[in-house]
Structures are given as C-alpha cells and as structure tokens.
C-alpha positions in Angstrom: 27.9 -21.1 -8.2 26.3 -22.5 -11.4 24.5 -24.8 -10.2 22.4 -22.2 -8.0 21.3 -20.2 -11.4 18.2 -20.8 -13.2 17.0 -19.7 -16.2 12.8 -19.4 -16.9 11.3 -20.6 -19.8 7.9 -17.9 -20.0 10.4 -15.0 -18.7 13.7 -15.8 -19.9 15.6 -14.4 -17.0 18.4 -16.1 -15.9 19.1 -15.3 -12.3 20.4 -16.6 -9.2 17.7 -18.7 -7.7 17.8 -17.2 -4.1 17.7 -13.7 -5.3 13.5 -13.5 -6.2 12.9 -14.7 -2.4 15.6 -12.6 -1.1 14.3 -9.5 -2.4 10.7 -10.3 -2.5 11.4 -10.7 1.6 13.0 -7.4 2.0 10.2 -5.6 0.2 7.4 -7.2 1.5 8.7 -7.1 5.0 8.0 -3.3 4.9 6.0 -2.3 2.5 3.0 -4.8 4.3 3.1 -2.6 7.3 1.3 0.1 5.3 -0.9 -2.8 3.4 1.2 -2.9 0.5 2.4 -6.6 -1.2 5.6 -5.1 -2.6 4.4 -6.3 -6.4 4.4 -2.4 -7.2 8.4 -2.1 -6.3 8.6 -6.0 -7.3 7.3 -5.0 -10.9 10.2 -2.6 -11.8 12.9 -4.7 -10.3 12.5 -7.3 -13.0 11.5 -4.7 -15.7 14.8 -3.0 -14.7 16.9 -5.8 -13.1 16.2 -8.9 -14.3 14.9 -7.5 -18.2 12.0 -9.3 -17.7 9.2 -6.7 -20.0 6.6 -9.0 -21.7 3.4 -8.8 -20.6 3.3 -12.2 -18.2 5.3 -9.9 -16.0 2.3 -8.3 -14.9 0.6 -11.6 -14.2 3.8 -13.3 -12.6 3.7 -10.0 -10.2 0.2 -10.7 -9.2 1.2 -14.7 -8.7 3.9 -12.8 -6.1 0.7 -11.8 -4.3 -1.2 -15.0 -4.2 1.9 -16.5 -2.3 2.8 -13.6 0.1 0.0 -12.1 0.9 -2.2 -14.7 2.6 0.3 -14.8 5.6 -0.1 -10.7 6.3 -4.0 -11.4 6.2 -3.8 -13.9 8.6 -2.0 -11.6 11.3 -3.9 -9.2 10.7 -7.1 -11.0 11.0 -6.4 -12.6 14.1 -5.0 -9.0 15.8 -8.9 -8.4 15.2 -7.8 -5.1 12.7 -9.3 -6.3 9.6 -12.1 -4.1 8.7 -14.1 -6.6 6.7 -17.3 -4.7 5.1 -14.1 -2.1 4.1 -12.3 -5.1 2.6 -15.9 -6.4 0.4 -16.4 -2.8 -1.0 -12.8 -3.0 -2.4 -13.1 -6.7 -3.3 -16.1 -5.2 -5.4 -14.6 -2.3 -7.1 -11.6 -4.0 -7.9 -12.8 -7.6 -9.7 -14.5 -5.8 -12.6 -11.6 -3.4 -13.3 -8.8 -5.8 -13.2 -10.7 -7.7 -15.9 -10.5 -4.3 -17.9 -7.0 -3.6 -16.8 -6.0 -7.1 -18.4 -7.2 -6.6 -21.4 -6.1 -3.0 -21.8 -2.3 -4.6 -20.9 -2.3 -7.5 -23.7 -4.1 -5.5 -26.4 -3.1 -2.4 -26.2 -0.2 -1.4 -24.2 2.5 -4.2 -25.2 4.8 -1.5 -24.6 4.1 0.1 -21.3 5.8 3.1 -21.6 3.4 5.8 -22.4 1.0 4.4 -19.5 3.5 4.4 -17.2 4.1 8.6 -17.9 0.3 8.5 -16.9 0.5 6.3 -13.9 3.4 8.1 -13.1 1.4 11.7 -13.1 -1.1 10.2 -10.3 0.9 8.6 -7.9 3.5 11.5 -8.1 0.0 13.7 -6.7 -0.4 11.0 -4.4 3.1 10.9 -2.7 3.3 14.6 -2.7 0.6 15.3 -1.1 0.8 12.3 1.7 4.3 14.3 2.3 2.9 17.8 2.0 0.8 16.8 4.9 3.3 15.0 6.8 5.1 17.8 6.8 2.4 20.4 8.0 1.9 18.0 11.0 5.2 17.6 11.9 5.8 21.5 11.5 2.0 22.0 13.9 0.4 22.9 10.8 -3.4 21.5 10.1 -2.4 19.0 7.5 -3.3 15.7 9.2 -7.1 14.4 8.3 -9.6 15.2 11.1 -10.1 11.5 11.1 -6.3 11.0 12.0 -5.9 13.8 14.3 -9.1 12.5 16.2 -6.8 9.3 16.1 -4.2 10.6 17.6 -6.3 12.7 20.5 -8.0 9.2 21.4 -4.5 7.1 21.8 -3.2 10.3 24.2 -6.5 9.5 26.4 -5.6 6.1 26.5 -1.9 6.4 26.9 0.7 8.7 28.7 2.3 9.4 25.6 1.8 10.0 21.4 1.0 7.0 18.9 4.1 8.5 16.9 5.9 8.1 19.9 5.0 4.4 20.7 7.5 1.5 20.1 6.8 -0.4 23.2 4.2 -2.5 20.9 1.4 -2.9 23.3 -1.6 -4.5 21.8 -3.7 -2.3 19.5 -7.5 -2.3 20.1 -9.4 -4.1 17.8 -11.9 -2.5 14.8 -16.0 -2.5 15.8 -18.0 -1.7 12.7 -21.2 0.1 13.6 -22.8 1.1 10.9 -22.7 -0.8 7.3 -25.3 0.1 4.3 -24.8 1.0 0.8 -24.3 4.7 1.7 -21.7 4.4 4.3 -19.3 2.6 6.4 -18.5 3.3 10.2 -16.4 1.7 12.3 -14.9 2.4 16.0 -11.5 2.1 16.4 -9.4 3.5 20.1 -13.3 4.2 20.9 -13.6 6.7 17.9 -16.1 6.7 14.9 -14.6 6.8 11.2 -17.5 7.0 8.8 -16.7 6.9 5.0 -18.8 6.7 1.7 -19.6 3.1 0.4 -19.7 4.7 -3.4 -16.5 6.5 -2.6 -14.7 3.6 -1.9 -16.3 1.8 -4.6 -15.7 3.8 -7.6 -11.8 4.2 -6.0 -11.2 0.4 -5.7 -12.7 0.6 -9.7 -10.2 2.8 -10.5 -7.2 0.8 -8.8 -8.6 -2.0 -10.1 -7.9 -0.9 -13.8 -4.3 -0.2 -12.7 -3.7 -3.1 -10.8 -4.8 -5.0 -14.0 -2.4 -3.4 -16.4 0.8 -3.3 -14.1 -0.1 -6.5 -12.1 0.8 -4.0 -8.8 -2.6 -5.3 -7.3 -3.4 -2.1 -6.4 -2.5 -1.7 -2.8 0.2 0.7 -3.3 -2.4 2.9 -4.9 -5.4 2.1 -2.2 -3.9 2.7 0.9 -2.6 5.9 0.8 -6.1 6.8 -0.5 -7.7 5.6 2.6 -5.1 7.1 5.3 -4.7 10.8 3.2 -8.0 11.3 1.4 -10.2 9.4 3.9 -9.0 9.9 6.9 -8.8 6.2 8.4 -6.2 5.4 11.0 -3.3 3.1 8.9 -3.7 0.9 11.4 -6.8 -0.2 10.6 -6.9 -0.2 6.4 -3.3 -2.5 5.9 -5.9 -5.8 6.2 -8.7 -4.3 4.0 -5.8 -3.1 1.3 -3.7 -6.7 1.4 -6.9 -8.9 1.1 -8.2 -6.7 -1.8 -5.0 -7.0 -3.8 -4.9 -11.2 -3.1 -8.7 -11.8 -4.4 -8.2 -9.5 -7.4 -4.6 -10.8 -8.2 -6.3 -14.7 -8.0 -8.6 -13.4 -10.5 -6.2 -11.2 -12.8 -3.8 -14.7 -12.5 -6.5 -16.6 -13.7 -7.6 -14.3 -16.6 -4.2 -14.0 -18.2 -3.8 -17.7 -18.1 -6.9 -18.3 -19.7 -6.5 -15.5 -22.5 -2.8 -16.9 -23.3 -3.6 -18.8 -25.9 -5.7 -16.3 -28.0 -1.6 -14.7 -28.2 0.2 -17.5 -29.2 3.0 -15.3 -30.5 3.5 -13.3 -27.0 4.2 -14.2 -23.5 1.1 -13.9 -21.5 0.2 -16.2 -18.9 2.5 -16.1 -15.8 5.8 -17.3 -15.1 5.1 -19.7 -12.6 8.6 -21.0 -11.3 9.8 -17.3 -11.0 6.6 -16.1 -9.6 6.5 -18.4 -6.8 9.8 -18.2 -6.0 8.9 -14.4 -5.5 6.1 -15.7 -3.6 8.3 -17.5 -1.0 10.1 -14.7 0.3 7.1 -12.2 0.3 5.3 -14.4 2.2 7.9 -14.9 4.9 8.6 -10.6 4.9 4.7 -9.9 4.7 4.1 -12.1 7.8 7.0 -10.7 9.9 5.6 -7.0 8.7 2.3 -7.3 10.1 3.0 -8.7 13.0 5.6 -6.0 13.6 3.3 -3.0 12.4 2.2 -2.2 15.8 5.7 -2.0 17.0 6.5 0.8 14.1 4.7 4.3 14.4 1.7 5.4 12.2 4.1 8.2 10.9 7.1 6.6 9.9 4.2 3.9 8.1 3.4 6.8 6.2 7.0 8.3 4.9 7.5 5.0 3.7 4.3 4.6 1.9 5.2 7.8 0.0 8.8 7.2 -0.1 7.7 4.1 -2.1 5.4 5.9 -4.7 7.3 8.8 -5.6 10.4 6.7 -6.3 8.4 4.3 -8.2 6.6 7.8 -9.9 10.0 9.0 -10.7 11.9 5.7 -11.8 8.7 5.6 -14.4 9.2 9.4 -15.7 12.9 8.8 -16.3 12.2 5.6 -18.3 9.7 7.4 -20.4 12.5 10.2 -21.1 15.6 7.7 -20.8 
C-alpha cells in the first residue's frame, strides 16, 4: 500500500493518492447542484484532515476549481440554464475583491483563525435563515421569496404536480433574458419574469469576492444562497451564473498567489499543484454528474443542502476558534 502514498513538497501532506479525487468527487457531486465547487467543504478537510494550514491552501483550493468546475459549466450551458449577463455582473464584482482577499490572506491573516470567527458569524445568518424559511414553507407559512413562490405557481400551470414533487427529470425550460442595463437584470424562466438590481448583485459578488480571496472558497458557497433567499431567483437558474463566477475568479486568485510567491520566500504561497489537481480530477468528474443530475433532484432538497453545508462549515469554524 506504500507505493499508493505520496507526499507534496509545497503542502507537506502525505496522503493516499486516491483519496483527494475520491473526496473532491463526493463533494462536488452535490454540492454543484446548488452551484457550489465544493472548495468551501474542500478547504477544511485539509486544514483538518490532511494538516495542510499555510496559506497556499487557499490557492491550491481555488486550483480545485479550475479543474472541476469547467465540466458543471458546460452542462449547464448546453441545458440552455446559464444566465449569462447574471454570470458578467458577478464576474465583475468578484475579480477586484479576490485581488484584495489575496493580499489580506498573505499579509495579514497567516493565521486564519480570528477571520474565520467572522466568516463564521455571516454564513451562520445565512444558513439560518435559508432554513428559517424552509421551514415556514414547508409548515404553509409565507417564508418562500415571492420570486420562488411565483416559481412554484408557474411549474403547477405547466405540470400536474409540484416542482418539489418532481423526480421524473423532464427537461427544464431554458432562461430568456429580457431586459439587461446597468440598473437591472430580467430574465423569464417557466414563462415568469425575475428582475434583480445590477448594483445589488455587484456590490454582493464584491463582497464574496473578498472572501473567496482569503479562504480560496471561490465564493459560490456564499453567492448562491444569496441569489435563491435574498433575491428570489429560482435555484435552477443561478447554479451556472454561481460555478462560472467562482472558475474566472479562482484563475485569477491562482494566478496572483503564484506571482506574489516570491515576495514570501520564507512561507508557502503559491499553490500546491500535484495535490490541487489531483483534487481537480475527482471534482470535475462529481461536478459534471451533479449538473446534469440537478433537474432530477427537487429545488427544496437543493436548498437543505445548501444550508446544511454552511452552517456545518459556520460551526466547524466557531469550534476551532474556541477549541
């Protein structure tokens, strides 16, 4: 069994060499349904698992995303569900803030731990209230977004039965924007308008973009449930958007931290390349196979996972901070 362990040079892990692909392929395979890479659950396994804490790890995460998430793009791009004008406005926001979020990681925060308390703060808000709502729906309360409940109204018209209720994975209608300026964004989608802000979205994928920098997450786990509970957009239709913003911004955060490594001769900054495409491979495989079998999974069940994911992640942070 030797013979099937390798040890990286820029990390220093020494792991089994299927193990990266293996778990990179579970992750993604799920968490791509909600347009998530899996780097944001990726990033603690080898902080916690593998002991890999220098700062590369945040660049070697966003390497992940450069392998896997082309292949989720693709499906979703040829389903005819990728909201493109959506996807530059977060392409936008994103570039300039993971250029901050870079720095911020190398110069200043070395040691994650007291950011992670922060980050920990937002996407604990976040998951609780994606569930609070979740739960008012499923209890008949009012807690869905008008833009999902008119979602839901228009897939009754044009089946017999409830999107949460659909497994039979008949095709989904594609996305029609109809309306694109620097104010707003519209777009039909089951022949119903969602209109959001341009500088909404914007100043968001800014925000994310920060993050994403720091922790090499790429942002998506952050972006998504941003569009689906504060927005209102049908999950369905902001996976695409969500997984193409995270891949430009992680070929750009990749290519930052390898051109800054040398100014830190003493510290591990550039990414681990072996380990992170290794991580690649099996995200790429998962992330494929999850959005092409998105439509088969219900918009509900999407959405448990989606904060299932953050709030563990929120709460794995806030006990390292107090461990």
């Amino acid at each position: 069994m030797d013979a099937f362990f390798m040890h990286f040079n820029v990390s220093g892990v020494e792991t089994w060499v299927f193990l990266p692909p293996a778990v990179a392929f579970v992750i993604s395979f799920f968490t791509s349904m909600g347009g998530v890479s899996g780097a944001f659950l990726l990033l603690p396994f080898q902080m916690t698992f593998l002991g890999y804490t220098h700062p590369s790890v945040s660049a070697t995460n966003q390497l992940f995303n450069i392998v896997a998430i082309p292949s989720g793009v693709y499906r979703y791009v040829k389903e005819g569900r990728m909201v493109w004008p959506l996807t530059w406005i977060v392409i936008a926001g994103t570039l300039p803030g993971v250029f901050i979020g870079a720095i911020v990681r190398v110069a200043y925060l070395q040691d994650p731990k007291h950011f992670k308390l922060f980050a920990a703060g937002v996407l604990l808000y976040i998951g609780i209230k994606m569930v609070r709502d979740l739960l008012k729906k499923a209890t008949g309360g009012e807690g869905a977004p008008d833009g999902e409940k008119r979602f839901q109204q228009m897939v009754r018209q044009h089946r017999s039965k409830p999107v949460d209720d659909r497994t039979s994975g008949h095709p989904l209608p594609g996305v029609t924007v109809t309306h694109f300026t620097f104010r707003r964004l519209s777009y039909t989608f089951y022949d119903d308008t969602f209109e959001i802000s341009f500088w909404g979205i914007l100043a968001l994928s800014f925000l994310v973009g920060i993050v994403g920098g720091i922790y090499g997450i790429g942002g998506g786990a952050i972006i998504a449930p941003f569009f689906v509970t504060f927005f209102g957009l049908p999950v369905y239709t902001v996976a695409g958007a969500a997984l193409m913003g995270t891949f430009v911004t992680s070929v750009a955060g990749v290519a930052f931290y390898q051109a800054i490594a040398p100014a830190y001769p003493d510290m591990s900054v550039a990414p681990d390349w072996p380990l992170g495409l290794l991580f690649g491979a099996g995200g790429m495989a998962g992330m494929y196979l999850g959005a092409r079998c998105q439509k088969f999974v219900p918009a509900t069940a999407i959405k448990w996972m989606l904060a299932g994911i953050i709030i563990f992640t929120a709460l794995k942070y806030i006990a390292g901070f107090f461990g």
